[in-house]
C-alpha positions as CSV (number, residue, x, y, z in Angstrom):
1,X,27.5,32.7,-45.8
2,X,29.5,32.2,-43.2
3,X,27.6,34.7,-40.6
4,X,24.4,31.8,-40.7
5,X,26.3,29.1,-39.6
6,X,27.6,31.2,-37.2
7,X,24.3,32.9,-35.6
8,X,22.8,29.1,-35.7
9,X,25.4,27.9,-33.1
10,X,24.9,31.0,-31.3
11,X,20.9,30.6,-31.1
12,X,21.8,26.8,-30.0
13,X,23.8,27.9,-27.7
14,X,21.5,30.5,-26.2
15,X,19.0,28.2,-25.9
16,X,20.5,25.3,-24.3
17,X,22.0,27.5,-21.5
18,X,18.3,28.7,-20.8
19,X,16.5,24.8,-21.1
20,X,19.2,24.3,-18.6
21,X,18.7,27.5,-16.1
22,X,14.7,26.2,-16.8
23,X,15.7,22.9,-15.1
24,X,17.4,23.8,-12.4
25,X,14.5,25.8,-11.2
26,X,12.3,23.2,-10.8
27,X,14.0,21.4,-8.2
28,X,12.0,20.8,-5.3
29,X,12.6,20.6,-1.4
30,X,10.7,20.2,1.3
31,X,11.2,21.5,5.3
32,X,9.3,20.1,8.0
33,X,9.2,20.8,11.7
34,X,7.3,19.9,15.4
35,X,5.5,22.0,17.8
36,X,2.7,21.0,19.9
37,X,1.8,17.8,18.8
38,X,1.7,18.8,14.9
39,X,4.2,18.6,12.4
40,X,4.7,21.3,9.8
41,X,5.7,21.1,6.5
42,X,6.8,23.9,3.9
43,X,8.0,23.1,0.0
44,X,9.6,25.0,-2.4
45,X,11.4,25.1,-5.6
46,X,14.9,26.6,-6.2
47,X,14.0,29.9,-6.8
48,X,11.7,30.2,-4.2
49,X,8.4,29.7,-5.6
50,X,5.9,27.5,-3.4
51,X,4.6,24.0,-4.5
52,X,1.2,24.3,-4.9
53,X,-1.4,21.2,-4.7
54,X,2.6,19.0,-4.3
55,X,1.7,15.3,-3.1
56,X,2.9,15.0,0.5
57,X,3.6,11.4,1.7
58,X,4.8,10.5,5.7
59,X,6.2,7.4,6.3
60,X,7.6,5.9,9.5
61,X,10.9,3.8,10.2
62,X,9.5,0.5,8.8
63,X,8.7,2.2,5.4
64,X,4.9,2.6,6.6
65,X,2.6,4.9,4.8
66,X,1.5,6.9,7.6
67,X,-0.4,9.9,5.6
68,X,-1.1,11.6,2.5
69,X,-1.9,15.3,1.3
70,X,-1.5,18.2,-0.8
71,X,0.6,21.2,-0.2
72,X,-1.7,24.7,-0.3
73,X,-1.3,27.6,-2.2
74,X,2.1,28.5,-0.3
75,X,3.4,24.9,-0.3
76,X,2.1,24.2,3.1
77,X,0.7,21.0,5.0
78,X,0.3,20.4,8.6
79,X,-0.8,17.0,10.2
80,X,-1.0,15.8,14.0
81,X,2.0,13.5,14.7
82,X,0.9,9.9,13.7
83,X,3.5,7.9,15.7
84,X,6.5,8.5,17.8
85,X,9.2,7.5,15.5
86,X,11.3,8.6,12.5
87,X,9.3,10.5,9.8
88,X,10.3,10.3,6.2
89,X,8.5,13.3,4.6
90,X,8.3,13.5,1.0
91,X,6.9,15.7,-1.9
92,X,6.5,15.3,-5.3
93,X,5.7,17.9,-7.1
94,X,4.9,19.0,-11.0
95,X,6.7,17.2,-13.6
96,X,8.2,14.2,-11.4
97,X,10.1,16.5,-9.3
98,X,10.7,14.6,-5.9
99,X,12.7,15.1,-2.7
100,X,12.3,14.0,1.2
101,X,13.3,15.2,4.6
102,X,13.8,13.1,7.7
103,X,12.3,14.1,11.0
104,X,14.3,12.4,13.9
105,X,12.5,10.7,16.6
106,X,13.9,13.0,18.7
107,X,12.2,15.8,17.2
108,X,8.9,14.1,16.8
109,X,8.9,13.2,20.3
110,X,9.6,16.7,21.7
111,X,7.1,18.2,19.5
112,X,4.0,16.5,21.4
């Protein structure tokens, strides 16, 4: 009787080490770059796999929506640089999964 008890807590065990291995894979982040008046985005979950059809937003310094769009099959999205200021890029992906990078206005006005 006392092996079931045991080989419960072990199953339990087993399985909440992989819902959490399961979460932590889903994290998203999202890279984005200049060069010659467009800016490049890439986005990615932990372990490597692309975003596909992620939301992209941009927004400027005031909070602005500049643009939206949808990552491609290998968690890209290009646009032309909408304004020479401070880019917040963020993606959300599947499941809620959300993160942002911050292009400086540095960057963005060297990339024209």
């Amino acid at each position: 009787m006392l092996k079931t008890p045991s080989r419960i807590a072990c199953l339990a065990l087993g399985l909440f080490f992989l819902a959490g291995g399961t979460a932590l894979a889903h994290k998203v982040s999202v890279f984005a770059y200049t060069e010659s008046g467009t800016v490049y985005t890439e986005s990615y979950f932990s372990d490597g796999r692309p975003v596909t059809n992620g939301t992209i937003e941009v927004y400027d310094s005031d909070g602005s929506l500049l643009r939206t769009g949808k990552t491609d099959p290998k968690g890209l999205f290009s646009f032309p640089i909408p304004k020479k200021d401070v880019l917040k890029i963020v993606i959300e992906a599947s499941m809620g999964h959300k993160n942002s990078f911050t292009l400086p206005k540095s960057e963005v006005e060297s990339g024209q």
